[in-house]
C-alpha positions in Angstrom: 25.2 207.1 75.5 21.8 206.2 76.4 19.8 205.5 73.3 15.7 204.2 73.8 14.2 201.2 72.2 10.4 203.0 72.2 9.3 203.7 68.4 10.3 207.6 66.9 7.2 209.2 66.5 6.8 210.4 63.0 7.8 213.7 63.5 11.4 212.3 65.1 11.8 209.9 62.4 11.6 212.4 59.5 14.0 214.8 61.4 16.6 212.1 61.7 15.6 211.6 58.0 16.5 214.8 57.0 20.0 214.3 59.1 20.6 211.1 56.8 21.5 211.7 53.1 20.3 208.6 50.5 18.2 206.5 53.4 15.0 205.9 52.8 11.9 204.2 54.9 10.4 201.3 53.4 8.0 199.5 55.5 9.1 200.7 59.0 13.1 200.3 57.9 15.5 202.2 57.2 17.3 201.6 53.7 20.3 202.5 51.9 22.2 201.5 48.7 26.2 202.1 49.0 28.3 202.0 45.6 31.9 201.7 46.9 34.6 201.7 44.5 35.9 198.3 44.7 35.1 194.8 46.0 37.7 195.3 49.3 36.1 198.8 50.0 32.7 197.1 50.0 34.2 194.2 52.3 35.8 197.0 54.8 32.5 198.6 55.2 30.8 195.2 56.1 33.0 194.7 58.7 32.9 198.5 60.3 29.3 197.8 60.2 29.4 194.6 62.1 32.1 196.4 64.6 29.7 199.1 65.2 26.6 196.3 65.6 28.4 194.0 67.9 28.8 197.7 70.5 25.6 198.7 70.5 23.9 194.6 70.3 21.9 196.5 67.1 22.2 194.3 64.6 21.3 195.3 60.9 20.4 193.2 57.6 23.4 193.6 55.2 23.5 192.5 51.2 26.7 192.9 49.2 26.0 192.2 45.2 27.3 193.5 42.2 30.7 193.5 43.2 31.0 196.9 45.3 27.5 197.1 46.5 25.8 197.1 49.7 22.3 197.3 50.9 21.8 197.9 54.7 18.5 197.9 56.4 18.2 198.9 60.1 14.9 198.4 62.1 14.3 197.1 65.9 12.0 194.2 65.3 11.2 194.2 69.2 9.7 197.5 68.7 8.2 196.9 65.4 9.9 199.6 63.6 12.3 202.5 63.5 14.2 203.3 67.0 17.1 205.9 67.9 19.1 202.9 67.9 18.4 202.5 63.9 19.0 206.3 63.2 22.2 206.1 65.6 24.3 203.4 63.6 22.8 204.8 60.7 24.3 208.0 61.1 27.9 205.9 62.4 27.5 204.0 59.1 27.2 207.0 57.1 30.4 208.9 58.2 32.2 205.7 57.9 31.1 205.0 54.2 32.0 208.5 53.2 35.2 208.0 54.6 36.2 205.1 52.3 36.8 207.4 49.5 33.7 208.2 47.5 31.1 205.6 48.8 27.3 207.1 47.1 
């Protein structure tokens, strides 16, 4: 896989957009809200999450609160903004949280 730290141009950004159900861009990151079903689903996805940060050295801002809710953000500071390396694990983190059963 070779993935490019350069900035999407805005076209590329709102394909990959389109590609990522629920995410939203909020000053130059990418954002999305999970509501998982219990406290230990929400705990599983953290640590997919951090698995699938540590392999690609892509690290994202995570907030678990209320109980069964994470926030992630993904942007590459380096770059100042939204990379394929932000729309990759985004997409990774999206098939994993629809795997554990019924994460919105």
């Amino acid at each position: 896989m070779s993935l490019s730290r350069a900035l999407l141009s805005p076209e590329e950004l709102q394909a990959a957009l389109a590609q990522l159900p629920g995410w939203e861009l909020k000053d130059q990151t990418l954002v999305k809200e999970y509501e998982l079903p219990d406290f230990a689903t929400a705990i599983a996805l953290v640590t997919i999450i951090a698995t699938l940060a540590e392999k690609l050295d892509h690290h994202p801002d995570l907030y678990l609160h209320s109980w069964n809710r994470l926030r992630v953000l993904l942007t590459t500071h380096s770059a100042g903004g939204i990379t394929a390396y932000d729309t990759h694990l985004a997409q990774q983190i999206e098939q994993y949280a629809q795997a554990l059963s019924g994460a919105r």
